[in-house]
C-alpha positions as CSV (number, residue, x, y, z in Angstrom):
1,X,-44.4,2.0,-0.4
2,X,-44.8,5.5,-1.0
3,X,-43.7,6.2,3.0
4,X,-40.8,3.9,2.4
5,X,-39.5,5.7,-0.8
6,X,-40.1,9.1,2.0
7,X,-38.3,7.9,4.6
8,X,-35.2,6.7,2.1
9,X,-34.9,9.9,0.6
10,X,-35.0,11.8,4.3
11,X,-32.3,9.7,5.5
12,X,-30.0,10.3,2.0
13,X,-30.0,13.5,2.8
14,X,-29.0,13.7,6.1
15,X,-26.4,11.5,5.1
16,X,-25.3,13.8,2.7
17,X,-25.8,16.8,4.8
18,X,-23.5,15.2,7.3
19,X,-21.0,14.2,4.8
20,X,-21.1,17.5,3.6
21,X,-20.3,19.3,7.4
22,X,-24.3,19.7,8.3
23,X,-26.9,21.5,6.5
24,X,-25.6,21.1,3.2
25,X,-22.8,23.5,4.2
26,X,-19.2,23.0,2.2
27,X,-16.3,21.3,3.3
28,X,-14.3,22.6,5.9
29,X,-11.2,23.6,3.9
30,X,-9.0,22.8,7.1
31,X,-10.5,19.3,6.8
32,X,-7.7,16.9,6.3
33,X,-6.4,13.3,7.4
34,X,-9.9,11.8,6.2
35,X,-12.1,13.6,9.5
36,X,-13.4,16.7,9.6
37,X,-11.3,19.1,11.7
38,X,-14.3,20.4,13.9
39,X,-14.5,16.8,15.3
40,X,-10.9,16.4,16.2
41,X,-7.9,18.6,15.9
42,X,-6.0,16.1,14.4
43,X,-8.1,16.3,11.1
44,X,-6.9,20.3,10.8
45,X,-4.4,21.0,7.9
46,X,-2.4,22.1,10.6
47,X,-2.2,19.7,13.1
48,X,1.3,18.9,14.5
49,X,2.9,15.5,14.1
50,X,2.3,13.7,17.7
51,X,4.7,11.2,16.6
52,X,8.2,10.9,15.2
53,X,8.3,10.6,11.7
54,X,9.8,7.2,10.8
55,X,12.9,6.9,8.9
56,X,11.8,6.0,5.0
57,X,11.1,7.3,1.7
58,X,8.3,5.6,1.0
59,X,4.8,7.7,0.6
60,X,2.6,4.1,1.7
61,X,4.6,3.9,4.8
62,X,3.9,7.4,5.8
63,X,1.0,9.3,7.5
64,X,-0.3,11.9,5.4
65,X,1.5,14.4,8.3
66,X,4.7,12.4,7.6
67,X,4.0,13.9,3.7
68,X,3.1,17.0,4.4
69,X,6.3,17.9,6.5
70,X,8.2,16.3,4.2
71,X,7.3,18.4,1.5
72,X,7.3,21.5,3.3
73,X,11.0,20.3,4.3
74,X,11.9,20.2,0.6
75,X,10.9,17.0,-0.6
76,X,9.5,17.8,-3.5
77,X,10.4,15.0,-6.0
78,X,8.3,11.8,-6.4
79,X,9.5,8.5,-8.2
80,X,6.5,6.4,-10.0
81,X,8.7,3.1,-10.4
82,X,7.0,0.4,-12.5
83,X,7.7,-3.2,-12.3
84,X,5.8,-6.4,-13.1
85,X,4.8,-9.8,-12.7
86,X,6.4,-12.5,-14.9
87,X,8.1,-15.4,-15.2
88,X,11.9,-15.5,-14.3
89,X,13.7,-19.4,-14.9
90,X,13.2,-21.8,-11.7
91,X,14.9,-19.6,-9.2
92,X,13.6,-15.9,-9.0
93,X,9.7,-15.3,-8.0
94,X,7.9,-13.8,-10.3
95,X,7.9,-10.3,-8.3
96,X,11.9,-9.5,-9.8
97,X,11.2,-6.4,-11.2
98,X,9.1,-5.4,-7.8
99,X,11.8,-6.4,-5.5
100,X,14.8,-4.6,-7.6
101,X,12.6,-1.6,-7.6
102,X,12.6,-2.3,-3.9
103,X,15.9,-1.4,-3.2
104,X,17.0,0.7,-5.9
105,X,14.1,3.0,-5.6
106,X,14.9,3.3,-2.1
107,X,18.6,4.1,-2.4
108,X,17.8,7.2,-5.3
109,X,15.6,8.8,-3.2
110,X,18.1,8.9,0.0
111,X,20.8,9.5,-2.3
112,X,18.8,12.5,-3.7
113,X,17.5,13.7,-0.3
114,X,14.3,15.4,-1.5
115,X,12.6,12.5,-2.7
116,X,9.9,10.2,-1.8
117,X,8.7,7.0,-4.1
118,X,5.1,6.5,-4.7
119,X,3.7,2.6,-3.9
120,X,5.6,0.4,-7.2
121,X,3.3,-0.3,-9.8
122,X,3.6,-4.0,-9.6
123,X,1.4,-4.7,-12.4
124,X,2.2,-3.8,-16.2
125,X,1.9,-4.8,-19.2
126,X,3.0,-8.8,-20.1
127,X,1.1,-9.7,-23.3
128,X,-2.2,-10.1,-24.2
129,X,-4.8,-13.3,-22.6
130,X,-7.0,-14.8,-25.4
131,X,-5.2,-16.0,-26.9
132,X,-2.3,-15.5,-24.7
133,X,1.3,-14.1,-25.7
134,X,4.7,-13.6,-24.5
135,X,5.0,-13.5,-20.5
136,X,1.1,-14.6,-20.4
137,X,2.3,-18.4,-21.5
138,X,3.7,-18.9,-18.1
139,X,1.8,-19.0,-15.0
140,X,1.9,-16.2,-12.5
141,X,2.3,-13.7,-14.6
142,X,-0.2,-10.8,-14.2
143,X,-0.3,-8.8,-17.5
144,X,-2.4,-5.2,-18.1
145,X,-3.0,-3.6,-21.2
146,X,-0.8,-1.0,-22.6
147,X,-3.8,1.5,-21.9
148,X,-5.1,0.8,-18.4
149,X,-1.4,0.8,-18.1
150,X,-0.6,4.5,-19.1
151,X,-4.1,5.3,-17.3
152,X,-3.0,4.2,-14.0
153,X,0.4,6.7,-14.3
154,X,-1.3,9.3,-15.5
155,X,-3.6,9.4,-12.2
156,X,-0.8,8.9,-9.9
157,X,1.2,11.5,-11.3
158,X,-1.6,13.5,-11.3
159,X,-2.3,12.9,-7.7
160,X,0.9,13.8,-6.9
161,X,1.0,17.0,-8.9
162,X,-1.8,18.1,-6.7
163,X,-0.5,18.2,-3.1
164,X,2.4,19.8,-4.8
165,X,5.4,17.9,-5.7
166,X,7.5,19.9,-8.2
167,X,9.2,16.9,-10.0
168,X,7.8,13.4,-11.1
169,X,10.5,10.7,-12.7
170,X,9.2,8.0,-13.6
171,X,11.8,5.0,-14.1
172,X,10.9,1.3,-15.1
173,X,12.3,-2.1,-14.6
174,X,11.3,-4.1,-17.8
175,X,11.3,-3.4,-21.4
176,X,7.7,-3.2,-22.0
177,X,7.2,-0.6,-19.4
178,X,9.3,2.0,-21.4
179,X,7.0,3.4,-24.3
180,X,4.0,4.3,-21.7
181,X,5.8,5.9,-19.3
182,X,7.3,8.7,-22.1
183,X,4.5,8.9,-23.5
184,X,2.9,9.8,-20.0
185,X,6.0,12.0,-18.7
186,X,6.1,13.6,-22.3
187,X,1.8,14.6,-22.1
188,X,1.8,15.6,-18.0
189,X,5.1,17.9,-18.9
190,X,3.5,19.2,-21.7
191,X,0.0,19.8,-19.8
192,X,1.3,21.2,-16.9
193,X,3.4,23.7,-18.5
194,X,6.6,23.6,-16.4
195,X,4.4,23.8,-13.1
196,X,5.5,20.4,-12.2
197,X,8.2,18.7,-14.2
198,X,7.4,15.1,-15.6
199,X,10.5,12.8,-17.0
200,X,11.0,9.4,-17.9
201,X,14.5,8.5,-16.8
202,X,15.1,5.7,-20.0
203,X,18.8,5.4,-18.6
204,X,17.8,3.4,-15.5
205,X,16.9,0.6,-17.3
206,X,20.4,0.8,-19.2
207,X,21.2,-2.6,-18.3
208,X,24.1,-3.4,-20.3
209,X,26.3,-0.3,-18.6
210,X,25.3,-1.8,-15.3
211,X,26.8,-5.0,-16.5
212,X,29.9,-3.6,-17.7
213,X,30.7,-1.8,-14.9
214,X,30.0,-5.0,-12.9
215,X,32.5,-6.5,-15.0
216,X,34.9,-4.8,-13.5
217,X,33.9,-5.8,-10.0
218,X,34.1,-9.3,-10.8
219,X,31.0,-10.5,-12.3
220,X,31.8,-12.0,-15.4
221,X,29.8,-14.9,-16.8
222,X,31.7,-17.6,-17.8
223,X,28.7,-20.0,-19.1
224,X,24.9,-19.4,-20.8
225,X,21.7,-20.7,-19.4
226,X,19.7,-18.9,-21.8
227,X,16.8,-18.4,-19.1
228,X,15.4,-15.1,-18.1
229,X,18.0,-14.2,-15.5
230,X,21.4,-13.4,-14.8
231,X,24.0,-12.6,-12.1
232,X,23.1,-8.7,-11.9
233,X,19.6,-8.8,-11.6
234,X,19.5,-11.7,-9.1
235,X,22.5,-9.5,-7.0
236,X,19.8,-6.8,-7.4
237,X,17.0,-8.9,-5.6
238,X,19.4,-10.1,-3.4
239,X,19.9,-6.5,-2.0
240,X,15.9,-6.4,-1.0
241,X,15.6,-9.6,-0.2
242,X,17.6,-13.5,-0.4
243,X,14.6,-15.2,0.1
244,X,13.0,-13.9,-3.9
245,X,15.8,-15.6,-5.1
246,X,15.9,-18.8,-3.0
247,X,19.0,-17.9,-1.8
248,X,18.8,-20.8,1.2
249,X,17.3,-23.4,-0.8
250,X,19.6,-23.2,-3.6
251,X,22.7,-23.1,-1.4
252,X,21.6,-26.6,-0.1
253,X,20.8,-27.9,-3.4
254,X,24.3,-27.6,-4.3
255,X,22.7,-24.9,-7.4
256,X,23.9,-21.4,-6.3
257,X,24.8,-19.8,-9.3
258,X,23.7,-18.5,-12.6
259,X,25.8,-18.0,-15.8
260,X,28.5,-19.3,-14.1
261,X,28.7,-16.9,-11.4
262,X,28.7,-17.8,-7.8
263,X,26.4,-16.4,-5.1
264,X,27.0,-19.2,-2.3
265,X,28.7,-16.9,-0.2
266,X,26.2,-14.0,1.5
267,X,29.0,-11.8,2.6
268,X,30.4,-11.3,-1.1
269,X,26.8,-11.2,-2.5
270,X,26.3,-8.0,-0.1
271,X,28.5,-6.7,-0.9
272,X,28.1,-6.7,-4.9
273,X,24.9,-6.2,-4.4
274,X,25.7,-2.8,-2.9
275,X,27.8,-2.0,-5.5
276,X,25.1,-3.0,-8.1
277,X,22.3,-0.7,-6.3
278,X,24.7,2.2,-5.7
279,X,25.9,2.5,-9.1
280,X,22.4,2.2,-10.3
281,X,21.1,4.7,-7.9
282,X,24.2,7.1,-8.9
283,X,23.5,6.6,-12.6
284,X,20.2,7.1,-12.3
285,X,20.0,10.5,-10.7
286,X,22.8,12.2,-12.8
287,X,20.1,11.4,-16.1
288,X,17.4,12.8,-13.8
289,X,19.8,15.9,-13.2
290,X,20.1,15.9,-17.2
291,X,16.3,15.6,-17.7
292,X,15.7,18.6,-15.5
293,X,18.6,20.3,-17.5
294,X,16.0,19.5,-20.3
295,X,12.9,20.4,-18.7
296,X,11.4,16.9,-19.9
297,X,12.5,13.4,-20.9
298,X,15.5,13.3,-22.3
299,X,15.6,12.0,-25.9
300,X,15.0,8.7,-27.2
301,X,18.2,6.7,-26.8
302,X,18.9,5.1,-30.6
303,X,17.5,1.7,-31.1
304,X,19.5,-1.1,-28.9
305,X,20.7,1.8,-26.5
306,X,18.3,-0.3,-23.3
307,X,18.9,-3.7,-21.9
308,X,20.6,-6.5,-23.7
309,X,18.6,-9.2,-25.2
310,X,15.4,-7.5,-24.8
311,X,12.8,-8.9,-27.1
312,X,10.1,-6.4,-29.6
313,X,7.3,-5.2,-27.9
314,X,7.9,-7.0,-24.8
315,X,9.2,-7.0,-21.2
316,X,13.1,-7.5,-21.2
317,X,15.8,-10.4,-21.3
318,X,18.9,-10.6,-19.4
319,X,22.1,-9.4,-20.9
320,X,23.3,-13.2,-21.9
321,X,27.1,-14.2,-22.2
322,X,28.4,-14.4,-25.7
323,X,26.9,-16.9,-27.9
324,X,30.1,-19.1,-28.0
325,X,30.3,-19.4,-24.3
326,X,29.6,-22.8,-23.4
327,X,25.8,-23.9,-21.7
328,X,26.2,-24.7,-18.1
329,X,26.1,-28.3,-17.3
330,X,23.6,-27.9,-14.4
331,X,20.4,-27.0,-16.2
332,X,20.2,-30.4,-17.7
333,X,17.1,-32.1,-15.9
334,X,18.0,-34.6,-13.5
């Protein structure tokens, strides 16, 4: 036993000894890419790109080259988005918040041009389990609490801080993500002393300016379904994908359209789509150009300033027609 326990501790370190670069010796600070840089030049910090960067602006579809250039080219801002896993009426998956984050993230960034977006936090805060509440009464909704919630941004913005972005926005799809993610901006900005600027940008999820301005493009409900859904935000998943919607299946079941709005015809849901992302993406940067105006999150709109219909405490409703429009006849039961 005794030669056992020997030869176990022997082989622990030289493990460690190799892990470590031999002999106990430190890290190579060239080290990078996950290798050590004496084994193959490719692991040194500065190691050209072999390859062509691809075109995107997301960090989890990059190499860690791809982020380095980028940042020495000036891309120095990093979105957190956070979305969330819940239930949505009979037509949207549960994903909504993760798919409109999925193109709306993507179009501040390239509007911005010296942004990347971190990986979405799919997974945020719904209600509690035992015994369950709010979104958590539906299947397929993943909820988190409010603390492993803030934990998780606080580590990715922290990661971020490190290889040297300048300025973190954090922006968020649903009503229950909103407290955490100021309080998180508000401690990192304060921490890090102006080093790295932290915001929450509240005025993305300003839902009810999107919908007026759609108004004017022709989106006007002219019926309630009182469900968890509305014409905007399923225009919004349109524009990352039809399919999260069941844009196909709908169309053939003769029920393509919400609150009275039509979406039967692809071309025009395109192109309000567009319109939908690139007013959000446009709105969206001029309060990030305010928050760094501010040096910080901008403050507190007053209460009923976010989205329409959004419930205490919770993640968010649509922005609903008025109460005296009439229900639409199609979400009786068969």
């Amino acid at each position: 036993m005794k030669k056992l326990l020997a030869v176990g501790t022997i082989l622990l370190a030289i493990s460690t000894a190799s892990a470590q670069g031999g002999r106990g010796a430190p890290p190579d600070p060239r080290n990078r890419g996950g290798g050590n840089c004496a084994a193959n030049a490719y692991n040194c910090i500065d190691a050209p790109n072999p390859i062509a960067t691809p075109n995107t602006v997301w960090m989890e579809e990059m190499t860690w080259m791809d982020v380095r250039d980028a940042l020495k080219a000036g891309k120095t801002t990093a979105i957190i988005a956070t979305g969330g896993m819940e239930p949505n009426g009979p037509w949207l998956a549960t994903g909504k918040h993760n798919y409109v984050l999925t193109a709306n993230c993507d179009a501040i960034a390239r509007k911005l041009g010296n942004a990347l977006c971190a990986p979405i936090v799919k997974f945020v805060p719904e209600g509690d389990w035992d015994p369950p509440t709010s979104h958590m009464m539906s299947p397929g909704t993943i909820s988190m609490r409010e603390n492993t919630f803030r934990a998780i941004l606080t580590d990715i913005a922290a990661s971020l801080h490190k290889h040297g972005f300048k300025q973190i926005f954090l922006i968020g799809d649903s009503g229950g993500n909103q407290a955490g993610q100021r309080d998180v901006a508000d401690s990192l900005n304060k921490a890090w002393g102006g080093e790295t600027l932290v915001a929450h940008i509240q005025e993305y999820y300003t839902y009810s300016v999107v919908a007026e301005y759609m108004t004017k493009n022709g989106i006007v409900d002219s019926c309630r379904e009182s469900m968890h859904d509305d014409p905007i935000i399923t225009l919004n998943m349109y524009a990352a994908d039809p399919k999260s919607v069941r844009y196909a299946e709908r169309v053939k079941a003769g029920m393509a359209s919400i609150q009275g709005v039509s979406i039967a015809d692809a071309k025009k849901n395109a192109e309000l789509a567009k319109k939908i992302v690139d007013f959000r993406a446009g709105y969206t940067i001029d309060a990030m150009n305010k928050a760094i105006a501010n040096k910080g999150t901008l403050p507190a709109p007053q209460r009923g300033g976010g989205r329409a219909g959004a419930p205490a405490g919770g993640a968010a409703a649509p922005a609903q027609a008025p109460p005296q429009s009439p229900v639409c006849s199609y979400t009786k039961l068969p």
